[in-house]
PDB file of N, CA, C and O in Angstrom:
ATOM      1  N   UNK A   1       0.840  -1.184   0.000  1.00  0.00           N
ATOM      2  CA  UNK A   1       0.000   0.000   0.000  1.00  0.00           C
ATOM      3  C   UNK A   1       0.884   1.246   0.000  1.00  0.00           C
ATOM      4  O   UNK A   1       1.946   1.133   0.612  1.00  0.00           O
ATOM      5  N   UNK A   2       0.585   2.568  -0.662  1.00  0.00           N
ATOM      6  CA  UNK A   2       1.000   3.332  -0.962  1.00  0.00           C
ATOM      7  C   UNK A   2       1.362   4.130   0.481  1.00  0.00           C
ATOM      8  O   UNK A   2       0.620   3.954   1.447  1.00  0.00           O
ATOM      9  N   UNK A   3       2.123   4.704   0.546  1.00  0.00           N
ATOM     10  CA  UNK A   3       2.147   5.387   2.093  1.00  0.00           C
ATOM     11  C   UNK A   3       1.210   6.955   2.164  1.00  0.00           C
ATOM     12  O   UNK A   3       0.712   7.410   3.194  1.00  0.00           O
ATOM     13  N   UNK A   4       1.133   7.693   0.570  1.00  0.00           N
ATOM     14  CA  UNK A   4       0.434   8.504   0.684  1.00  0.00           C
ATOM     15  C   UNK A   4      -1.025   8.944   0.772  1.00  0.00           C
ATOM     16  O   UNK A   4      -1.691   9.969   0.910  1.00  0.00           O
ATOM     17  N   UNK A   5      -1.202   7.348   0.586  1.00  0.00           N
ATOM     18  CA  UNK A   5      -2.694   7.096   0.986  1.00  0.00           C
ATOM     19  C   UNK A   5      -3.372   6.934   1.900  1.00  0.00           C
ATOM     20  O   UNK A   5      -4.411   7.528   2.186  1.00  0.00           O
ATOM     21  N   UNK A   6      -2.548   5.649   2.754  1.00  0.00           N
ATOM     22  CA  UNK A   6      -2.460   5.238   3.907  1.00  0.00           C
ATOM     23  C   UNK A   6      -2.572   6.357   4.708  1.00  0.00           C
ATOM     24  O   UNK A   6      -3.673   6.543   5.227  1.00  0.00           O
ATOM     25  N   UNK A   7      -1.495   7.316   4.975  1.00  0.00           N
ATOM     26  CA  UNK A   7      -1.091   7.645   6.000  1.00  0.00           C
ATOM     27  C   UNK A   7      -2.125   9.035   6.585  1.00  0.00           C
ATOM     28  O   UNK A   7      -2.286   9.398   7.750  1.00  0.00           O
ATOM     29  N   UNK A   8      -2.791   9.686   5.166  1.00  0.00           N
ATOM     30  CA  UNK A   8      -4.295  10.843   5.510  1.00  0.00           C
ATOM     31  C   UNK A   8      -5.509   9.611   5.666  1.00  0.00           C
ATOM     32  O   UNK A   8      -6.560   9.878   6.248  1.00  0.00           O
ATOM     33  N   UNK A   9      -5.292   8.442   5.172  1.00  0.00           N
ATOM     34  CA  UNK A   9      -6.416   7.941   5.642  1.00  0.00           C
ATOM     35  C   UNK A   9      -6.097   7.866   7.244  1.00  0.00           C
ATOM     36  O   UNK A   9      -6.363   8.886   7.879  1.00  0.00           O
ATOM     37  N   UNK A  10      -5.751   7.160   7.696  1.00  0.00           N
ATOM     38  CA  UNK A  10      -5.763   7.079   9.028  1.00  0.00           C
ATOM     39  C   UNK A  10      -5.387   8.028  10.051  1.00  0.00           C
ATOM     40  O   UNK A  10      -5.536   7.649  11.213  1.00  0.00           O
ATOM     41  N   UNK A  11      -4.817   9.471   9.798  1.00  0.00           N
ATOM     42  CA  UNK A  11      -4.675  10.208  10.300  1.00  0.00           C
ATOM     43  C   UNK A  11      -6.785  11.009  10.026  1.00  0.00           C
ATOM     44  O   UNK A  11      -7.075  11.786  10.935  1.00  0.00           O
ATOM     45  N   UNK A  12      -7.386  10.899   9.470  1.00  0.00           N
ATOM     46  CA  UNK A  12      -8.474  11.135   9.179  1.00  0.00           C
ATOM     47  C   UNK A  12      -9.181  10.395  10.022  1.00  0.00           C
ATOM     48  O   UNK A  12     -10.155  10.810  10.648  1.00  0.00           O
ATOM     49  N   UNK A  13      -8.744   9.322  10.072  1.00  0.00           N
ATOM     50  CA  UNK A  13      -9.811   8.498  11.107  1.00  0.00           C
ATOM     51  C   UNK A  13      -9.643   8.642  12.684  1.00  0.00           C
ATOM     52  O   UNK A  13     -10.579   8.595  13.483  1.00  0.00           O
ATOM     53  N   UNK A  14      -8.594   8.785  12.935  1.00  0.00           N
ATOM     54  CA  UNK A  14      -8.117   9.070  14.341  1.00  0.00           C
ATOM     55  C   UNK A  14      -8.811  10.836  14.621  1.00  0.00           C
ATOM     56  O   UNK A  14      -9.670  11.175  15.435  1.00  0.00           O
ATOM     57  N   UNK A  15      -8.257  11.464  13.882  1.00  0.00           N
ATOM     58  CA  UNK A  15      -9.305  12.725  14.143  1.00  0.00           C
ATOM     59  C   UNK A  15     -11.017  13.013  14.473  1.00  0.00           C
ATOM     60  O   UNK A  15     -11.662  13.682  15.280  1.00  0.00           O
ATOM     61  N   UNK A  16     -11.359  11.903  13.118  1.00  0.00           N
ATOM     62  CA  UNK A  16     -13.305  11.670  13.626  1.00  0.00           C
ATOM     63  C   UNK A  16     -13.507  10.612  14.593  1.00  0.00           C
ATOM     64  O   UNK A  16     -14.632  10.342  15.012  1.00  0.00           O
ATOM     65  N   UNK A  17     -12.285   9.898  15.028  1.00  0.00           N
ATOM     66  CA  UNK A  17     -12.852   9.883  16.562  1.00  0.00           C
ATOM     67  C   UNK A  17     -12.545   9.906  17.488  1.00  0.00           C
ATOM     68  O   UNK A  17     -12.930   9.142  18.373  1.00  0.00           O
ATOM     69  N   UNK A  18     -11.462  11.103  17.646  1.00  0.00           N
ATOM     70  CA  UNK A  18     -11.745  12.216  18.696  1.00  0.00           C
ATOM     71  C   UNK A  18     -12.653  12.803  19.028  1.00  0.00           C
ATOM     72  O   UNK A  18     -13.105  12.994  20.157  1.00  0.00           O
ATOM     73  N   UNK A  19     -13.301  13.447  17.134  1.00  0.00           N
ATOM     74  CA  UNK A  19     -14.263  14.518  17.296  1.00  0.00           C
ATOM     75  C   UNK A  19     -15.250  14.130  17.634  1.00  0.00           C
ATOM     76  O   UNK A  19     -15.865  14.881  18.391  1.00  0.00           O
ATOM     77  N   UNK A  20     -15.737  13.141  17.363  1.00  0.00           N
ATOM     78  CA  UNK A  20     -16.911  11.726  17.230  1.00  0.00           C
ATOM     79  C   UNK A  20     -17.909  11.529  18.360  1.00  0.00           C
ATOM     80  O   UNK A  20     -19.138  11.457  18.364  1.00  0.00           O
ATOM     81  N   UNK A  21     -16.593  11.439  19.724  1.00  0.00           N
ATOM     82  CA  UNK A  21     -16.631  11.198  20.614  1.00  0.00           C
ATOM     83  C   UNK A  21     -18.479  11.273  21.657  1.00  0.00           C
ATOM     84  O   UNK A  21     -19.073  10.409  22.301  1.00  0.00           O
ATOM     85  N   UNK A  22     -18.744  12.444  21.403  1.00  0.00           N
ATOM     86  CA  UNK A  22     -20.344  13.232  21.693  1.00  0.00           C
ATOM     87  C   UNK A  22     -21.446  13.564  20.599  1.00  0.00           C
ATOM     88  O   UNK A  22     -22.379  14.361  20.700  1.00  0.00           O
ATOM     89  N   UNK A  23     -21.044  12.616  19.348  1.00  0.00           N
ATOM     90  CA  UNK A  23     -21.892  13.128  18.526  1.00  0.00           C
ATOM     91  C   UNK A  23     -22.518  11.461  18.335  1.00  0.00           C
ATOM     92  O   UNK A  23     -21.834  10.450  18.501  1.00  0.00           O
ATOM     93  N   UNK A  24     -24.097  11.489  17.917  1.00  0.00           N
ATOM     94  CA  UNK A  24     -24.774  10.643  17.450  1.00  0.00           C
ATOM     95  C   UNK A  24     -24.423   9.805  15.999  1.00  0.00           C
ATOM     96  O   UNK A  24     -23.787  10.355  15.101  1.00  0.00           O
ATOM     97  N   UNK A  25     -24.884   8.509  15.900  1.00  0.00           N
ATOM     98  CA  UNK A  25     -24.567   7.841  15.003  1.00  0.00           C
ATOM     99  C   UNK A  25     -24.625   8.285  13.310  1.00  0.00           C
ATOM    100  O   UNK A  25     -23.849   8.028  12.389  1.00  0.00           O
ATOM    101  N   UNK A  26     -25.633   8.899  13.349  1.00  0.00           N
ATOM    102  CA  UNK A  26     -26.220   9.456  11.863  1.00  0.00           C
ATOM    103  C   UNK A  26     -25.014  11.081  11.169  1.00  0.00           C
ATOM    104  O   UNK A  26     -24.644  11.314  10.018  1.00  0.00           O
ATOM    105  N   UNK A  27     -24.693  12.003  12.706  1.00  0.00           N
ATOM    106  CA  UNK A  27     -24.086  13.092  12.434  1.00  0.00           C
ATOM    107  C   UNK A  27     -22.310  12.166  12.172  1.00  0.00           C
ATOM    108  O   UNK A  27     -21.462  12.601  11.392  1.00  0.00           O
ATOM    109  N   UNK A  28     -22.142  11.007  12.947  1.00  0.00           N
ATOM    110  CA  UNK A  28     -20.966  11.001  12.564  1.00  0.00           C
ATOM    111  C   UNK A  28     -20.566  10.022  10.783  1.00  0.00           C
ATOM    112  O   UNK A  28     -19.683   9.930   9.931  1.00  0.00           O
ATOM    113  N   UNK A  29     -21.677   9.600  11.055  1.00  0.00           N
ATOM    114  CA  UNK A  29     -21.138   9.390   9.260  1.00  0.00           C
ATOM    115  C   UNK A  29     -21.181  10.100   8.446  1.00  0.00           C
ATOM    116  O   UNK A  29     -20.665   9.780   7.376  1.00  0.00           O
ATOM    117  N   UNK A  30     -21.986  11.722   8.633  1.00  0.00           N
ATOM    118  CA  UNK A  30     -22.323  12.529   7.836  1.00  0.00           C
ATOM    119  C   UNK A  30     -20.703  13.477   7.719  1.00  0.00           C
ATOM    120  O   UNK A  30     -20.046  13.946   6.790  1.00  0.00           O
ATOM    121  N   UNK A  31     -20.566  13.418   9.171  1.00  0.00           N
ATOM    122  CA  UNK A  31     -18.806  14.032   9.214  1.00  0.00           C
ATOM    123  C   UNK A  31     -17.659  12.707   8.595  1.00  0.00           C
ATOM    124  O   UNK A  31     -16.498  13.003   8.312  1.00  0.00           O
ATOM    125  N   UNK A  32     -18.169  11.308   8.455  1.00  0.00           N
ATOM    126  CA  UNK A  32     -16.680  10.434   8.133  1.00  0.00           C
ATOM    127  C   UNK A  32     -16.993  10.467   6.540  1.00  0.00           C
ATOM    128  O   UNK A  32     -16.013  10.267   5.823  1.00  0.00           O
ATOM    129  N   UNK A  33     -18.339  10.712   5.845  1.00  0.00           N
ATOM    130  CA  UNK A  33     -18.159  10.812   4.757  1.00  0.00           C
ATOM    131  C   UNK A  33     -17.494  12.519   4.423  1.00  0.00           C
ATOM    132  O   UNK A  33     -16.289  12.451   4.179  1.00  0.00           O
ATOM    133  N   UNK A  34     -17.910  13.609   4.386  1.00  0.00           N
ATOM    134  CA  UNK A  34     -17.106  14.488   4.209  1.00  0.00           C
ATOM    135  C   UNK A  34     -15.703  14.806   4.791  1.00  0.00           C
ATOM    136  O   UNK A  34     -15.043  15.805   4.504  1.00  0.00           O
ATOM    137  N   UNK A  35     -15.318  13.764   5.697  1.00  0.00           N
ATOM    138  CA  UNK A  35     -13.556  13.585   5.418  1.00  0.00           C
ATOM    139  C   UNK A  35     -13.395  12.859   4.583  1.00  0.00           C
ATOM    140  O   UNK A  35     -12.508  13.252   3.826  1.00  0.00           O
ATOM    141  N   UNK A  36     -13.869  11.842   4.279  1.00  0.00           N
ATOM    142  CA  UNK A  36     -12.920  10.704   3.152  1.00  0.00           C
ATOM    143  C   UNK A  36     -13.541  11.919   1.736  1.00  0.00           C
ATOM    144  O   UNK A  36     -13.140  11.621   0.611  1.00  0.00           O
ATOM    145  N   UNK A  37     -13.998  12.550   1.794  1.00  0.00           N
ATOM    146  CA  UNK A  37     -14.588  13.595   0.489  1.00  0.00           C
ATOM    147  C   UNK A  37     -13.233  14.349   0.549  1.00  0.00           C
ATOM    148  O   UNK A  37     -12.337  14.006  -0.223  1.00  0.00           O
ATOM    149  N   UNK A  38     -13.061  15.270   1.353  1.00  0.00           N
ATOM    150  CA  UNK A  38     -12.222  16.033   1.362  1.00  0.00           C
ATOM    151  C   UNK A  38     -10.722  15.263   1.388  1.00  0.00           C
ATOM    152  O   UNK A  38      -9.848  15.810   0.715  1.00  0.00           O
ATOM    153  N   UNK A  39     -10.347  13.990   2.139  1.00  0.00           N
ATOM    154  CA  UNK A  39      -9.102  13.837   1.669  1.00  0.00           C
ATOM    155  C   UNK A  39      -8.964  13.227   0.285  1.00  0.00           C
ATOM    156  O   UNK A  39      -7.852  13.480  -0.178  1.00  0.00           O
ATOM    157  N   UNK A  40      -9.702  12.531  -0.498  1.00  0.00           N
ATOM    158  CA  UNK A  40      -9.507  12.655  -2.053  1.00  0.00           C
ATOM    159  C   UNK A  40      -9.070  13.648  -2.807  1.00  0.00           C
ATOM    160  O   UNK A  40      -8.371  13.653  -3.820  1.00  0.00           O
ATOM    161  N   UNK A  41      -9.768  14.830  -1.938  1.00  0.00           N
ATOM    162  CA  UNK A  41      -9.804  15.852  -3.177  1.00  0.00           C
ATOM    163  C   UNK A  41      -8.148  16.199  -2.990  1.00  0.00           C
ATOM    164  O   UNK A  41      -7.448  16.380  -3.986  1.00  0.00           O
ATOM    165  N   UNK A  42      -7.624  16.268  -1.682  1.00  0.00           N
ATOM    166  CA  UNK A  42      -6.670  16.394  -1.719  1.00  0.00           C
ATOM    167  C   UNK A  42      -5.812  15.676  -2.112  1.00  0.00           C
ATOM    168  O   UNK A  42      -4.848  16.248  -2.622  1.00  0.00           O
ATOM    169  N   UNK A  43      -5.791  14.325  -2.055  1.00  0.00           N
ATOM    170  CA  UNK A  43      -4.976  13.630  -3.032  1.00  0.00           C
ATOM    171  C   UNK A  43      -4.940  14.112  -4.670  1.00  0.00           C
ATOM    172  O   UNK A  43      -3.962  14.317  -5.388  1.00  0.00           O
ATOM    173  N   UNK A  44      -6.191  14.198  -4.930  1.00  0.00           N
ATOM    174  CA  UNK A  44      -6.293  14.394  -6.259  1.00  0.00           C
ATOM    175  C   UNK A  44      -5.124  15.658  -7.235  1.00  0.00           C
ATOM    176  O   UNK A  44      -4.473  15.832  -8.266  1.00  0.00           O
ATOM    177  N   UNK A  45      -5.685  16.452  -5.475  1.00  0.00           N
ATOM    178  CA  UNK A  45      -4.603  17.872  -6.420  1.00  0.00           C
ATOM    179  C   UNK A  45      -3.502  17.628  -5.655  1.00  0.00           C
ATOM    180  O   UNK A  45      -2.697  18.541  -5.834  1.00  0.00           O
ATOM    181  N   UNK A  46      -3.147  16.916  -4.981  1.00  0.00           N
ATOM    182  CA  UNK A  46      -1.321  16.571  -4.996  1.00  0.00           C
ATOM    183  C   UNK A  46      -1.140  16.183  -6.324  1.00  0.00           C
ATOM    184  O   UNK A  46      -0.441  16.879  -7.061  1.00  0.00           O
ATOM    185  N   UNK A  47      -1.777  14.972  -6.805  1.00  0.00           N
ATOM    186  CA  UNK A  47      -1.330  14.279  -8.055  1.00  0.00           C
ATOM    187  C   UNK A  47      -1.661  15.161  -9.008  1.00  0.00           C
ATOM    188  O   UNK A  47      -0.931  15.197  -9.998  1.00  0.00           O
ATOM    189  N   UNK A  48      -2.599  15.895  -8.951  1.00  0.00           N
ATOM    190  CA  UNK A  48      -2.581  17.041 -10.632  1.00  0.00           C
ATOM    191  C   UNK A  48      -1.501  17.910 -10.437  1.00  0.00           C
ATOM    192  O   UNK A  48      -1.150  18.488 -11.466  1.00  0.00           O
ATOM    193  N   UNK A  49      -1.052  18.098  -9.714  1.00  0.00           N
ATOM    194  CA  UNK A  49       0.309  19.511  -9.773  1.00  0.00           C
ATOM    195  C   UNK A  49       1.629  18.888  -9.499  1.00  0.00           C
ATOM    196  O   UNK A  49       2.637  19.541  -9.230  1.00  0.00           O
ATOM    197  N   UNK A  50       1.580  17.648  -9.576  1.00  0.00           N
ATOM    198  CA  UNK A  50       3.030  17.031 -10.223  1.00  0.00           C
ATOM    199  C   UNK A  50       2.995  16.802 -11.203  1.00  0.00           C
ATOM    200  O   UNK A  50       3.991  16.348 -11.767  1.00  0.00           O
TER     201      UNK A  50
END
């Protein structure tokens, strides 16, 4: 596995559940899908601007 993949994925996941922690089942998938949204995008434009 790639390490640059790996390594925002799981730094992403450790963050939503920290944040997670007090929030209900429905709000936190609504927050784990708009991280895995947002770290794509960022992959994406690492890889377009090389």
């Amino acid at each position: 596995m790639r390490p640059d993949i790996v390594i925002p994925a799981l730094m992403g996941c450790a963050l939503l559940w920290w944040i997670s922690r007090g929030m209900n089942w429905s709000t936190r998938l609504i927050v784990a899908a708009i991280t895995l949204v947002m770290i794509m995008g960022i992959l994406l434009l690492e890889r377009s601007l090389n």
